[in-house]
C-alpha positions in Angstrom: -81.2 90.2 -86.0 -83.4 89.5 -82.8 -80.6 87.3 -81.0 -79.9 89.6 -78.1 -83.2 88.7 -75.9 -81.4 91.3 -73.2 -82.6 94.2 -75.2 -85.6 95.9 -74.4 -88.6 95.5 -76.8 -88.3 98.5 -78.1 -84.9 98.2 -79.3 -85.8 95.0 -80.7 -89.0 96.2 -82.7 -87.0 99.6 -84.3 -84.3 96.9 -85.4 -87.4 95.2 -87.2 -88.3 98.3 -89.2 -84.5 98.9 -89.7 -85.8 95.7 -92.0 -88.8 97.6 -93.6 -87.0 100.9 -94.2 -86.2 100.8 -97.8 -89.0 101.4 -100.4 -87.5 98.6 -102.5 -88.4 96.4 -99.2 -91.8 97.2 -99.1 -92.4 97.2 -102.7 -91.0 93.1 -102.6 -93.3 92.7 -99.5 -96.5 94.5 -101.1 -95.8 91.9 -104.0 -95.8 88.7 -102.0 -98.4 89.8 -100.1 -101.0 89.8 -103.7 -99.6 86.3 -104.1 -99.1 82.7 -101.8 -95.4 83.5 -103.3 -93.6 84.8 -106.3 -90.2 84.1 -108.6 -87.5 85.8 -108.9 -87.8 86.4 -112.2 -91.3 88.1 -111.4 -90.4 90.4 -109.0 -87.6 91.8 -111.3 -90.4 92.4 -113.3 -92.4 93.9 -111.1 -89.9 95.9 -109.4 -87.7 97.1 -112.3 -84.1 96.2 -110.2 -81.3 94.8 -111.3 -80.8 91.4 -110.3 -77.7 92.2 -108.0 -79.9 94.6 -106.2 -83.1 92.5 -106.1 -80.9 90.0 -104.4 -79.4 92.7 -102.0 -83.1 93.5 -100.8 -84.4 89.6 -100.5 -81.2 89.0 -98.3 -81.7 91.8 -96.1 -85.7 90.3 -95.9 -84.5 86.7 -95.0 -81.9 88.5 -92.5 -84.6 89.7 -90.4 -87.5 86.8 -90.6 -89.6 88.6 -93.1 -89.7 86.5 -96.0 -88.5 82.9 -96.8 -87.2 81.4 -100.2 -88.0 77.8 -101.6 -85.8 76.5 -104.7 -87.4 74.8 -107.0 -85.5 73.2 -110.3 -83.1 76.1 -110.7 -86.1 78.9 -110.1 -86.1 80.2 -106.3 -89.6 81.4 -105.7 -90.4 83.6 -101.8 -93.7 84.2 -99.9 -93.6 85.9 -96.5 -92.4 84.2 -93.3 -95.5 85.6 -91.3 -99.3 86.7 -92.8 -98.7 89.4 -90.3 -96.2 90.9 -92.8 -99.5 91.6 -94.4 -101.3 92.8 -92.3 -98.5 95.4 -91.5 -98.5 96.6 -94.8 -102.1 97.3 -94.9 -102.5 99.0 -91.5 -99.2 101.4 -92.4 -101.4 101.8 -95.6 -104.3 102.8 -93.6 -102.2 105.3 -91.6 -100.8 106.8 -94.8 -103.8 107.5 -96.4 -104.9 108.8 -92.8 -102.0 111.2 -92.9 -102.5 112.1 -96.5 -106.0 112.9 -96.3 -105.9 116.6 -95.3 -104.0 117.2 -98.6 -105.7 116.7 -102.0 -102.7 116.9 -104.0 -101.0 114.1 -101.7 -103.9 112.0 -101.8 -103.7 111.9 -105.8 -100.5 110.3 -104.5 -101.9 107.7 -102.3 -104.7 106.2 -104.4 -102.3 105.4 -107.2 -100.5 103.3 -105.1 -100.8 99.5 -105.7 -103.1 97.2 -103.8 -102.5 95.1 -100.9 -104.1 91.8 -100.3 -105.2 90.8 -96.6 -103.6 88.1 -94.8 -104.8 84.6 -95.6 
């Protein structure tokens, strides 16, 4: 995904949230980053998906550098690629609950949402 170092940054950093821009994304991300890593098999849980999409998601994650996978036995287990991954979560957390602020009915929203670890 980042191969062409001819680009200009720019390009390069909206191709990275090309990576983020799925709600299923973020939701596998906010998991790994409560946890040094996570199964499979939990993050269906967590997530609800189907395998097939679950799948779908974690390739698209590995694709562009966000996460990385570890096989163990016959269970594949992922934790993020960077602790900035965190960190990105919780500032675009800090900017949502910036944004939502001014409505009370949106904020009702934003504090139901799940927490998110620091980096380690």
């Amino acid at each position: 995904m980042f191969d062409n170092d001819e680009r200009p940054l720019y390009e390069i950093k909206a191709n990275l949230f090309k990576g983020l821009a799925h709600p299923y994304r973020i939701r596998v991300l906010e998991i790994l980053s409560s946890a040094d890593e996570a199964s499979v098999s939990e993050m269906l849980t967590q997530t609800g998906l189907e395998a097939s999409h679950l799948s779908q998601h974690l390739s698209v994650l590995r694709r562009y550098g966000l996460v990385v996978s570890e096989r163990r036995a016959s269970v594949v287990y992922y934790r993020l690629a960077y602790p900035q991954v965190a960190d990105l979560l919780m500032v675009a957390r800090q900017l949502l609950d910036q944004l939502l602020h001014a409505s009370a009915d949106q904020r009702a929203i934003a504090d139901t949402l799940p927490s998110i670890s620091p980096a380690r």
